[in-house]
C-alpha positions as CSV (number, residue, x, y, z in Angstrom):
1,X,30.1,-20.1,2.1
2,X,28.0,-22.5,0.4
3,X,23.7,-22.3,1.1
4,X,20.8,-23.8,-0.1
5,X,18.9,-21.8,-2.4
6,X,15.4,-22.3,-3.9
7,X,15.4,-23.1,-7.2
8,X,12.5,-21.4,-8.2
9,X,13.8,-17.8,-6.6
10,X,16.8,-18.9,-8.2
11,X,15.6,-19.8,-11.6
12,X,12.1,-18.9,-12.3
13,X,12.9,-15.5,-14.6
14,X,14.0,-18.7,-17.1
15,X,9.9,-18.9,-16.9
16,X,9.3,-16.0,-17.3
17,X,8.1,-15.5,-13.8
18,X,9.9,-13.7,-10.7
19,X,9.2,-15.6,-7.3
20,X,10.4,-14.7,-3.8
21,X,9.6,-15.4,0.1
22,X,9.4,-13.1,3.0
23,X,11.8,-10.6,1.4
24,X,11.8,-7.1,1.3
25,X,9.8,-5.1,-0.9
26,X,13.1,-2.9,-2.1
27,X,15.0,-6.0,-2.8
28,X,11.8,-7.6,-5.1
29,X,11.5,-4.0,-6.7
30,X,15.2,-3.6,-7.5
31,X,14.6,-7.4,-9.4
32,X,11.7,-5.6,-11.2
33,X,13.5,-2.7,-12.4
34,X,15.8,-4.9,-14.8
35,X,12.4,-5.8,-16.9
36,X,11.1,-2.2,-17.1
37,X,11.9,0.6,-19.3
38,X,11.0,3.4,-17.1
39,X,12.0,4.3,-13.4
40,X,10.6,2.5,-10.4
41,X,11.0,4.2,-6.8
42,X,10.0,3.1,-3.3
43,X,9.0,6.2,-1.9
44,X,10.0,5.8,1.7
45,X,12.8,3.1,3.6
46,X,9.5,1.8,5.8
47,X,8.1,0.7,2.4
48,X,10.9,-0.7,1.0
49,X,11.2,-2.6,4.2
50,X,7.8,-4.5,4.0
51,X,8.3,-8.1,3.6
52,X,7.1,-9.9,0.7
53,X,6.0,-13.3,-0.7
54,X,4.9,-14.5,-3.7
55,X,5.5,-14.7,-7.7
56,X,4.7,-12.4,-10.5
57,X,4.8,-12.7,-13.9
58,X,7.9,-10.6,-15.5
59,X,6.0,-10.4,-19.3
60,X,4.3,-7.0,-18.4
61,X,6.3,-5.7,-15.6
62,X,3.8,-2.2,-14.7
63,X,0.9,-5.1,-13.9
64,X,3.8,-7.0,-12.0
65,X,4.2,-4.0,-10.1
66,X,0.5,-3.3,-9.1
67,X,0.4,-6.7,-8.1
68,X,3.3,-6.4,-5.9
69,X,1.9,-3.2,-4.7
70,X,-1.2,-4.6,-3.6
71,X,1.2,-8.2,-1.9
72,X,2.2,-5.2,0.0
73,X,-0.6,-3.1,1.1
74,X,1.0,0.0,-0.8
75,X,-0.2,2.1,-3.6
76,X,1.3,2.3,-6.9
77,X,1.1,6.0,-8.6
78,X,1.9,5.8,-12.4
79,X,3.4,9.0,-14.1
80,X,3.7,9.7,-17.3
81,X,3.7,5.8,-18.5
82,X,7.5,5.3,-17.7
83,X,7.3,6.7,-13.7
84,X,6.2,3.7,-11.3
85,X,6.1,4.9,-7.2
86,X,5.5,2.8,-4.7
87,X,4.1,4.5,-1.2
């Protein structure tokens, strides 16, 4: 089926930057993970379910993340520098 899509959700890592609208958190994170070296987790399915909008930078994806964390109204807990938990 052919959609519309938004070219900068569809084409803004080009940019360097990742950009979505009113989607869930777990879909955004699971974007995220593909720029960071470590594990990223959303610790619960009512997290993950939050819906998000906005745009982060992909260059230093741990500050992407507490960015996205606070988008959200969750906490970020980082372990051991490679360990990134959303709750």
């Amino acid at each position: 089926a052919v959609r519309a899509i938004e070219p900068l959700e569809a084409f803004g890592w080009t940019r360097g930057r990742l950009y979505f609208s009113d989607r869930p958190l777990g879909d955004v994170v699971a974007e995220l993970r593909r720029y960071h070296r470590g594990w990223i987790i959303v610790a619960n399915r009512d997290a993950a379910a939050v819906r998000v909008s906005g745009g982060l930078s992909l260059e230093d994806p741990d500050a992407a993340m507490a960015e996205l964390a606070r988008l959200s109204g969750m906490r970020m807990t980082r372990v051991a520098g490679r360990l990134l938990i959303l709750r």
